[in-house]
DOFIKE-696107 format. One record per residue (C-alpha): residue in three letters; x, y negated, z; chain. Coordinates in Angstrom, 3 decimals, decimal comma. Each point is the difference from the previous one (the first is absolute). Example, Ala and Ser with C-alpha at 12.3 -4.5 7.8 and 13.67 -1.06 7.14 Angstrom:
<lumzas>
<"ALA"; <12,300; 4,500; 7,800>; "A">
<"SER"; <1,370; -3,440; -0,660>; "A">
</lumzas>
This chain:
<lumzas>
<"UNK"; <-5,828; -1,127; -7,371>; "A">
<"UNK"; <-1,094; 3,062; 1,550>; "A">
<"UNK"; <-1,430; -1,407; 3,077>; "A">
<"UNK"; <-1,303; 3,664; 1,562>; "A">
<"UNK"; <3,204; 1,116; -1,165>; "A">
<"UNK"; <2,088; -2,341; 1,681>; "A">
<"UNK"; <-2,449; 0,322; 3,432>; "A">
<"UNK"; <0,401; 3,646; -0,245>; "A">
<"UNK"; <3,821; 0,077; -0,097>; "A">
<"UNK"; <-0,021; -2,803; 2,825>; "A">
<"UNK"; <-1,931; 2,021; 2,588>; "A">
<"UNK"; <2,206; 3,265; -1,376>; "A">
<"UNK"; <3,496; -2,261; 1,538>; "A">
<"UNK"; <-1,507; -1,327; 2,570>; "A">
<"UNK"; <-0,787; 3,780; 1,389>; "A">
<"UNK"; <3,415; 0,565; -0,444>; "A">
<"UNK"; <1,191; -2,542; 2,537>; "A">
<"UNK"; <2,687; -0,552; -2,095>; "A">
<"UNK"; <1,126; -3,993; -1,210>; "A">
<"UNK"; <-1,060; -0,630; -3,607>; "A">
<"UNK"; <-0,265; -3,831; -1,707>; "A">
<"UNK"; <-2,553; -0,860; -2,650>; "A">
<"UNK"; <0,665; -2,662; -2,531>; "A">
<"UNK"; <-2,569; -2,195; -1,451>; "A">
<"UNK"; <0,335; -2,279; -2,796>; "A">
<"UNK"; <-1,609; -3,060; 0,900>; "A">
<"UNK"; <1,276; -2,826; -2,937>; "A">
<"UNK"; <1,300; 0,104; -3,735>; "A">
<"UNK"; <1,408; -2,712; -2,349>; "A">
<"UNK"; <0,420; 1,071; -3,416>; "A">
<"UNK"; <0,367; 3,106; -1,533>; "A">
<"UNK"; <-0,175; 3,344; 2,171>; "A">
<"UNK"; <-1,858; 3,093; -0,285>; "A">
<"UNK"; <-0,883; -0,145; 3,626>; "A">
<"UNK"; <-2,918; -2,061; 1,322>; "A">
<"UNK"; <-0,605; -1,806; 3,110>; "A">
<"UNK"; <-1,689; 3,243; 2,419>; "A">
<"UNK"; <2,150; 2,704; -1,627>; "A">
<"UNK"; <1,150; 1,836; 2,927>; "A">
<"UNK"; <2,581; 2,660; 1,117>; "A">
<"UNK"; <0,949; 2,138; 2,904>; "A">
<"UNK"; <3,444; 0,618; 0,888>; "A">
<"UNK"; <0,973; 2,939; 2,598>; "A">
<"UNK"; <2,726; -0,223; 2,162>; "A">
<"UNK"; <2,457; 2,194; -2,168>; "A">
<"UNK"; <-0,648; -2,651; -2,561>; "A">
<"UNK"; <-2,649; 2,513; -1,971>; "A">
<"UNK"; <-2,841; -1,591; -1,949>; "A">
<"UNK"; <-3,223; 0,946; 2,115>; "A">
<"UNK"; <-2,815; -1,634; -2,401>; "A">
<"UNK"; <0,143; -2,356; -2,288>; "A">
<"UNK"; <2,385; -2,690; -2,349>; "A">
<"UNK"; <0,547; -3,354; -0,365>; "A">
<"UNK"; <-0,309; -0,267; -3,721>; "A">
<"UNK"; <3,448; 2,647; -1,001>; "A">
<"UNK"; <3,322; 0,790; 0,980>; "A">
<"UNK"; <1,086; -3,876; -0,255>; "A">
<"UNK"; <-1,716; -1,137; 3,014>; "A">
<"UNK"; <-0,481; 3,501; 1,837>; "A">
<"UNK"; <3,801; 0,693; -0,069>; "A">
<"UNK"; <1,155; -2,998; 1,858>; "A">
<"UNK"; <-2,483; -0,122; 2,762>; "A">
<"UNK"; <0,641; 3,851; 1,198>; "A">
<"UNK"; <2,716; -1,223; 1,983>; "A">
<"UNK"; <-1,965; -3,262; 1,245>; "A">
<"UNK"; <-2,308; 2,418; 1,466>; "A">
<"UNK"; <2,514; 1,808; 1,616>; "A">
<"UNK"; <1,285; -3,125; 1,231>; "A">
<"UNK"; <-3,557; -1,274; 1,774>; "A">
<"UNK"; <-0,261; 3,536; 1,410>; "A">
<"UNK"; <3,216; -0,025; 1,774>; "A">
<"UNK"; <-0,857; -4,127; 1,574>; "A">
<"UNK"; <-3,162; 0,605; 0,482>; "A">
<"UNK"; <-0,764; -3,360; -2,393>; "A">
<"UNK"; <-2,081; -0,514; -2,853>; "A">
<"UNK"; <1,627; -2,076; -3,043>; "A">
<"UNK"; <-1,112; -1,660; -3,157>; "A">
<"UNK"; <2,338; 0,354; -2,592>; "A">
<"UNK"; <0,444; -1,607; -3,547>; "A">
<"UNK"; <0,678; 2,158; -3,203>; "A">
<"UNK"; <1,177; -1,367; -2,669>; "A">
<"UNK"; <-0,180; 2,015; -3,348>; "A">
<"UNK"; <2,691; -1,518; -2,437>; "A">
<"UNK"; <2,547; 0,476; -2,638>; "A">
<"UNK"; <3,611; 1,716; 0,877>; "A">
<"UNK"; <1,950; -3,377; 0,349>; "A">
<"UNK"; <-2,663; -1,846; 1,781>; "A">
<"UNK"; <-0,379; 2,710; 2,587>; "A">
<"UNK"; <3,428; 0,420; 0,855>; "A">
<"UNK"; <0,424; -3,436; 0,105>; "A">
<"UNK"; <-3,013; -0,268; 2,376>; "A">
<"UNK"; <1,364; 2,981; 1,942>; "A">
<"UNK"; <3,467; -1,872; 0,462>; "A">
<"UNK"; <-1,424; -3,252; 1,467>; "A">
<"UNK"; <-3,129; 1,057; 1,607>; "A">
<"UNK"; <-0,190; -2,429; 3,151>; "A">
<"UNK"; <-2,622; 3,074; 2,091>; "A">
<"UNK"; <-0,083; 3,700; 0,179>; "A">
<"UNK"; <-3,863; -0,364; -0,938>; "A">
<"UNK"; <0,637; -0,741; -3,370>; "A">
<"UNK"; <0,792; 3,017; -2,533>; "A">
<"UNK"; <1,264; -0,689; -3,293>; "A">
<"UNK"; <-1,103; 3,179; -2,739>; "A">
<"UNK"; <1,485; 0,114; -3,180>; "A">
<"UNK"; <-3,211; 0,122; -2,502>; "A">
<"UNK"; <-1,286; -1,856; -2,712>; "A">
<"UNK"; <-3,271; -0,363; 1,540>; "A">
<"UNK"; <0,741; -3,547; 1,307>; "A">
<"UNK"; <-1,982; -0,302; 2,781>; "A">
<"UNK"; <-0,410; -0,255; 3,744>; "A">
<"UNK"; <-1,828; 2,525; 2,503>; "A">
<"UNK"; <-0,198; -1,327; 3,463>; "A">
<"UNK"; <-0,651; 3,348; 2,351>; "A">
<"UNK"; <-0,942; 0,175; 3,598>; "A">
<"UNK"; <1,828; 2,863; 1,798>; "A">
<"UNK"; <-1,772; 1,221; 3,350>; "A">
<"UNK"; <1,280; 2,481; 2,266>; "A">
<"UNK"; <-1,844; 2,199; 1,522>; "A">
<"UNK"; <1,435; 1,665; 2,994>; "A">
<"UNK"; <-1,746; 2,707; 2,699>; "A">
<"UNK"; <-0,481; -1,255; 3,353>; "A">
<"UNK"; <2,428; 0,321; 2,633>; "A">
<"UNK"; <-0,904; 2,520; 2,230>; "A">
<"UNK"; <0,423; 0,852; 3,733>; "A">
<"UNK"; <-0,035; 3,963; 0,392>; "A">
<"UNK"; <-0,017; 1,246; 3,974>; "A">
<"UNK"; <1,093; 3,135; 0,713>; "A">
<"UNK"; <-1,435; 0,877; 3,231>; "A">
<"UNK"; <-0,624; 3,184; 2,807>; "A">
<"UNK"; <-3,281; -0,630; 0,987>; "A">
<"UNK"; <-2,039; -0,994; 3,339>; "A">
<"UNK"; <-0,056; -3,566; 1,002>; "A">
<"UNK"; <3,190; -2,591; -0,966>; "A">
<"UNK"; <-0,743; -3,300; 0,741>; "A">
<"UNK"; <3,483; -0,384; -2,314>; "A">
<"UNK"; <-1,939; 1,563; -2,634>; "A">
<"UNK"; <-3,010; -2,079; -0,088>; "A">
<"UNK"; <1,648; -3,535; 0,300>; "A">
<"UNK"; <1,990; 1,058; -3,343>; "A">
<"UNK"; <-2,920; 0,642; -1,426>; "A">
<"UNK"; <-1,406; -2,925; 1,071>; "A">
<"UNK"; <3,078; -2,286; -1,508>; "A">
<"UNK"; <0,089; 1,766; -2,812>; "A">
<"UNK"; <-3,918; -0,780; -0,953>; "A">
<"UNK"; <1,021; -3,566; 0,914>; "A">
<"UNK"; <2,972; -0,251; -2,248>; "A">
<"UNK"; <-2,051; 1,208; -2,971>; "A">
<"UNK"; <2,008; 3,522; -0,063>; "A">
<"UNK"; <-1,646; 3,094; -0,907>; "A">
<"UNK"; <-0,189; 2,065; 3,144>; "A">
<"UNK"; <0,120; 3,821; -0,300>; "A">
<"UNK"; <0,242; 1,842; 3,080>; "A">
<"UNK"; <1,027; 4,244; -0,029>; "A">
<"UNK"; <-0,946; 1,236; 3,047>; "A">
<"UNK"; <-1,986; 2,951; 0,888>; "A">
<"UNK"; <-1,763; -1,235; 3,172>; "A">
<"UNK"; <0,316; -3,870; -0,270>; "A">
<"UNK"; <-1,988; -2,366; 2,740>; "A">
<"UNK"; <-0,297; -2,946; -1,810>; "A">
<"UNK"; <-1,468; -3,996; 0,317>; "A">
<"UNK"; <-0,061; -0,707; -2,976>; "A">
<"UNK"; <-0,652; 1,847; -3,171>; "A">
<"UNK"; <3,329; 0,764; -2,595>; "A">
<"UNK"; <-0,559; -0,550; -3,689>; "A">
<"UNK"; <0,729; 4,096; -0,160>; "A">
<"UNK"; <-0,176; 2,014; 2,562>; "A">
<"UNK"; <1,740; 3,707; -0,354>; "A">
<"UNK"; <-1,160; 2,159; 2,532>; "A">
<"UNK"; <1,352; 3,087; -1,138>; "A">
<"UNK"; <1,343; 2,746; 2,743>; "A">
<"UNK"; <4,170; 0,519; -1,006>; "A">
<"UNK"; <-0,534; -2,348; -3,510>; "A">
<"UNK"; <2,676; 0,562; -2,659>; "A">
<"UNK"; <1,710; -3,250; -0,185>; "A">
<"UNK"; <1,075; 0,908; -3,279>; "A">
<"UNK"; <-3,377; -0,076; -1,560>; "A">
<"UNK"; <-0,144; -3,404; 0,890>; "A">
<"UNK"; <0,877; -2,822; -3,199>; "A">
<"UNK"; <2,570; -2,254; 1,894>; "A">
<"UNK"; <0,695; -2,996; -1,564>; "A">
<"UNK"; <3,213; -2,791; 0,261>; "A">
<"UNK"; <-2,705; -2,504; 1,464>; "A">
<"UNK"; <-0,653; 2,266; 3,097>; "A">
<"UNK"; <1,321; -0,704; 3,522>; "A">
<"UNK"; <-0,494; 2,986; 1,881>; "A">
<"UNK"; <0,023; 0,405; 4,184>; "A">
<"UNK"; <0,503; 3,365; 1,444>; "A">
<"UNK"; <-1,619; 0,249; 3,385>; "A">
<"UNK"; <0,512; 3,707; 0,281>; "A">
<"UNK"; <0,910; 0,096; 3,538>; "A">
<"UNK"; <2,708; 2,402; -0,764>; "A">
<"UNK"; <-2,220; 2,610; -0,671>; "A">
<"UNK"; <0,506; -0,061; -3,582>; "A">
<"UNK"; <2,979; -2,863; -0,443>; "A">
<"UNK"; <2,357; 2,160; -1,616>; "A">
<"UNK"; <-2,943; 1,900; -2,895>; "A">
<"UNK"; <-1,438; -3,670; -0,569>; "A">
<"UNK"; <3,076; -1,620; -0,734>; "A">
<"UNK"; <1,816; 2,623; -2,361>; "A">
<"UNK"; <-3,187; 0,075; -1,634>; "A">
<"UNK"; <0,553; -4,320; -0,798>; "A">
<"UNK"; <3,471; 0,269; -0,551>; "A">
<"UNK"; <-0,551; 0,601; -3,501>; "A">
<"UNK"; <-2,754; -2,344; -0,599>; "A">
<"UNK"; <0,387; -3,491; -1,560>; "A">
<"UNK"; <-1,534; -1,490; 2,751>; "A">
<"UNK"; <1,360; -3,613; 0,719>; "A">
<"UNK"; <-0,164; 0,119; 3,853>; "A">
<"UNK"; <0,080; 2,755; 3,123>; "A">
<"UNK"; <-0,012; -0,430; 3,325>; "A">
<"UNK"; <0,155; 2,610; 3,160>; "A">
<"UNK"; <-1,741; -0,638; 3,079>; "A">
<"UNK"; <2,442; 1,639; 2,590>; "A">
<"UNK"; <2,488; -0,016; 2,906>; "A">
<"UNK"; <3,279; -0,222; -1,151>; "A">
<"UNK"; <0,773; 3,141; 2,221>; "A">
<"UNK"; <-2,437; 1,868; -2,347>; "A">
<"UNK"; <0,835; -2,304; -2,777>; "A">
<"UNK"; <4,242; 1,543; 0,237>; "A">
<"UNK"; <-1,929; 3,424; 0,113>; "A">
<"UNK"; <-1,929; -0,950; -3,326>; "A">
<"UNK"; <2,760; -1,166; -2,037>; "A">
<"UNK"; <2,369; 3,015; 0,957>; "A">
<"UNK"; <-2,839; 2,201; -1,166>; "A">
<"UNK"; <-0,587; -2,148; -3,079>; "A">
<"UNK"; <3,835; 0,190; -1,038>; "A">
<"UNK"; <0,513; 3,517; 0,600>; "A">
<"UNK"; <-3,257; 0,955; -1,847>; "A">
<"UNK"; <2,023; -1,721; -3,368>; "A">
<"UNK"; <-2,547; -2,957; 0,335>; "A">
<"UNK"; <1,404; -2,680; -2,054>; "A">
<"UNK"; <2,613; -3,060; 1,162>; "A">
<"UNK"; <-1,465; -2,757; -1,273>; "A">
<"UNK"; <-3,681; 1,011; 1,177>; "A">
<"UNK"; <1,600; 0,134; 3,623>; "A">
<"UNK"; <1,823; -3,085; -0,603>; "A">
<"UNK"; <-2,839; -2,390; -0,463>; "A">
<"UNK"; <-2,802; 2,470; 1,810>; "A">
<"UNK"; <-0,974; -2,994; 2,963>; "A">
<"UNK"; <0,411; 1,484; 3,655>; "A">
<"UNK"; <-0,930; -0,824; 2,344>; "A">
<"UNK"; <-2,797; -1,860; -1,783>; "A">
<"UNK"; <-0,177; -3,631; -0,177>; "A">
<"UNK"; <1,490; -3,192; 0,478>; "A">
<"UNK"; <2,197; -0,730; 2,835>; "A">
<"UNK"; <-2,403; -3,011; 1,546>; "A">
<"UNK"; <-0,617; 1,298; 3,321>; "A">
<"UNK"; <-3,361; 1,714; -0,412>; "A">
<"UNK"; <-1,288; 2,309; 2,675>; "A">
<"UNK"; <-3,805; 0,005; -0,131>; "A">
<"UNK"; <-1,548; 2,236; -2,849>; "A">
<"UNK"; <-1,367; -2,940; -1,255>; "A">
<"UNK"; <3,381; -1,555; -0,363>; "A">
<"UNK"; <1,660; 2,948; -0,833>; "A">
<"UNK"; <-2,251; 0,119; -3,280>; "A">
<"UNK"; <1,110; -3,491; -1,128>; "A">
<"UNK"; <3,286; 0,813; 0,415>; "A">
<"UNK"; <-0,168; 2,824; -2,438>; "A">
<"UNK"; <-2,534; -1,619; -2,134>; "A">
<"UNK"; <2,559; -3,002; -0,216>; "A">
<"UNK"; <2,718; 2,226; -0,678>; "A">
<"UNK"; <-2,688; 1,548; -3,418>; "A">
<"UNK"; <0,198; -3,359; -1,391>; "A">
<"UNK"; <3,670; -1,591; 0,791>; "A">
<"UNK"; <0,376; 3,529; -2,052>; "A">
<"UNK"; <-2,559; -0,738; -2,648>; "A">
<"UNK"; <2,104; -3,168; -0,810>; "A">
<"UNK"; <3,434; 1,380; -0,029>; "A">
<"UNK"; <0,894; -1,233; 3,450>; "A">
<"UNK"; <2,156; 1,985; 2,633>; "A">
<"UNK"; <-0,723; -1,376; 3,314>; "A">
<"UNK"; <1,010; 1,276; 3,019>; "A">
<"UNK"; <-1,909; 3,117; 1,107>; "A">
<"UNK"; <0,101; 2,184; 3,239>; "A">
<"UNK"; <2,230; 2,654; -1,752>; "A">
<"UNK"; <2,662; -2,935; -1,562>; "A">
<"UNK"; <2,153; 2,081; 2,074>; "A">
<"UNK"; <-0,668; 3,691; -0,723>; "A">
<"UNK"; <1,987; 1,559; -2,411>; "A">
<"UNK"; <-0,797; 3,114; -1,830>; "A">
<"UNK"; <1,929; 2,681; 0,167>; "A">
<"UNK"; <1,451; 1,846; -2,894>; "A">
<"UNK"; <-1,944; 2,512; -2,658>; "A">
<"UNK"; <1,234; 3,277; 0,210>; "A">
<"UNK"; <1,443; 1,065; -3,445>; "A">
<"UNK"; <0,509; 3,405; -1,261>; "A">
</lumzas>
């Protein structure tokens, strides 16, 4: 194998932030063209990066395995078997697991092959206004400590503790930015620039965004948001006012609120927030 080869395409995914899974052959009984270490590198549209397992026997089949581990998150070892028409379809009908593949072939043996996922980190982005926010520097802080990328954009930030990436741009393009759909993003705007930050994330894939505000400037937001044409289902699940509803008052507290509301998100889970209760008002078609 093409070990520079496969190293070079590696580092090439991994600058794309984007998911990718790599398959490795790690056992063989019998007859098969691939050996144990043959690797290959599946992208998330199910395009071969690098690579092969030994052909289009074993290759086929684990394209969508590697989809699979890419959407859980879990790595899987899976057995090929490379047989004859009737045994395969036999072997297909009363497979007992979903980790064993049955390929018609007449090579007659079996590849055992080690999928890995490999996903980007999550990350936590802050958008910020500058000057000192305590607000701003416990996320950062709990972000650090939950093993999240931190990226703060903000043009004059005060900060503890040092972000991952800081953008310190005067009036940054959020659209230059590569958002991802493992990025929980906070907008701590102030309502100086609520209404360009957030129409500039409504079309992102981003997985979570929250809105520090009052919910007197929070019913100004949204009008401006639906009349603008910003889409429904971004205002739907946009979180404000930010956080969980636990009670929090300090910034301190205030920052584990929202930090706990990042995760219960992360994992698919809709607890109650301080906006449960705000509804968003209406796009305006034309």
């Amino acid at each position: 194998m093409d070990e520079y080869g496969f190293a070079r395409n590696l580092q090439r995914l991994v600058s794309t932030r984007k998911p990718f899974s790599v398959a490795t052959v790690v056992g063989v009984e019998g007859s098969s063209l691939g050996k144990p270490g043959f690797k290959m590198i599946i992208s998330r549209d199910r395009e071969v990066a690098f690579g092969t397992l030994g052909g289009a026997c074993p290759d086929g089949p684990i394209l969508q395995v590697a989809v699979e581990t890419m959407e859980t998150g879990e790595p899987r070892l899976i057995k090929v078997f490379l047989e004859d028409v009737e045994t395969a379809v036999r072997g297909t009908v009363t497979s007992q697991t979903r980790d064993e593949i049955h390929v018609e072939t007449d090579c007659g043996g079996v590849m055992e092959i080690y999928v890995e996922p490999y996903l980007p980190p999550d990350r936590l982005i802050l958008v910020a206004e500058g000057g000192r926010d305590p607000l701003e520097n416990h996320l950062v802080e709990l972000g650090k400590l939950l093993d999240l990328e931190v990226v703060v954009i903000d043009h004059r930030p005060v900060l503890d503790s040092e972000p991952d990436v800081l953008i310190e741009e005067t009036d940054y393009d959020l659209a230059e930015f590569e958002w991802g759909e493992r990025d929980s993003v906070v907008v701590l705007t102030k309502g100086a620039r609520d209404i360009q930050v957030l129409a500039a994330l409504a079309g992102t894939p981003v997985r979570y965004v929250g809105l520090l505000a009052s919910r007197d400037r929070l019913a100004h937001d949204m009008k401006e948001l639906a009349e603008l044409g910003v889409d429904q289902e971004f205002l739907t699940r946009l979180r404000a006012p930010i956080g969980l509803d636990m009670g929090a008052t300090t910034p301190g507290e205030i920052a584990l609120s929202i930090m706990a509301e990042v995760v219960a998100t992360k994992y698919g889970r809709r607890l109650p927030g301080k906006g449960s209760k705000t509804k968003a008002p209406k796009a305006v078609t034309t």
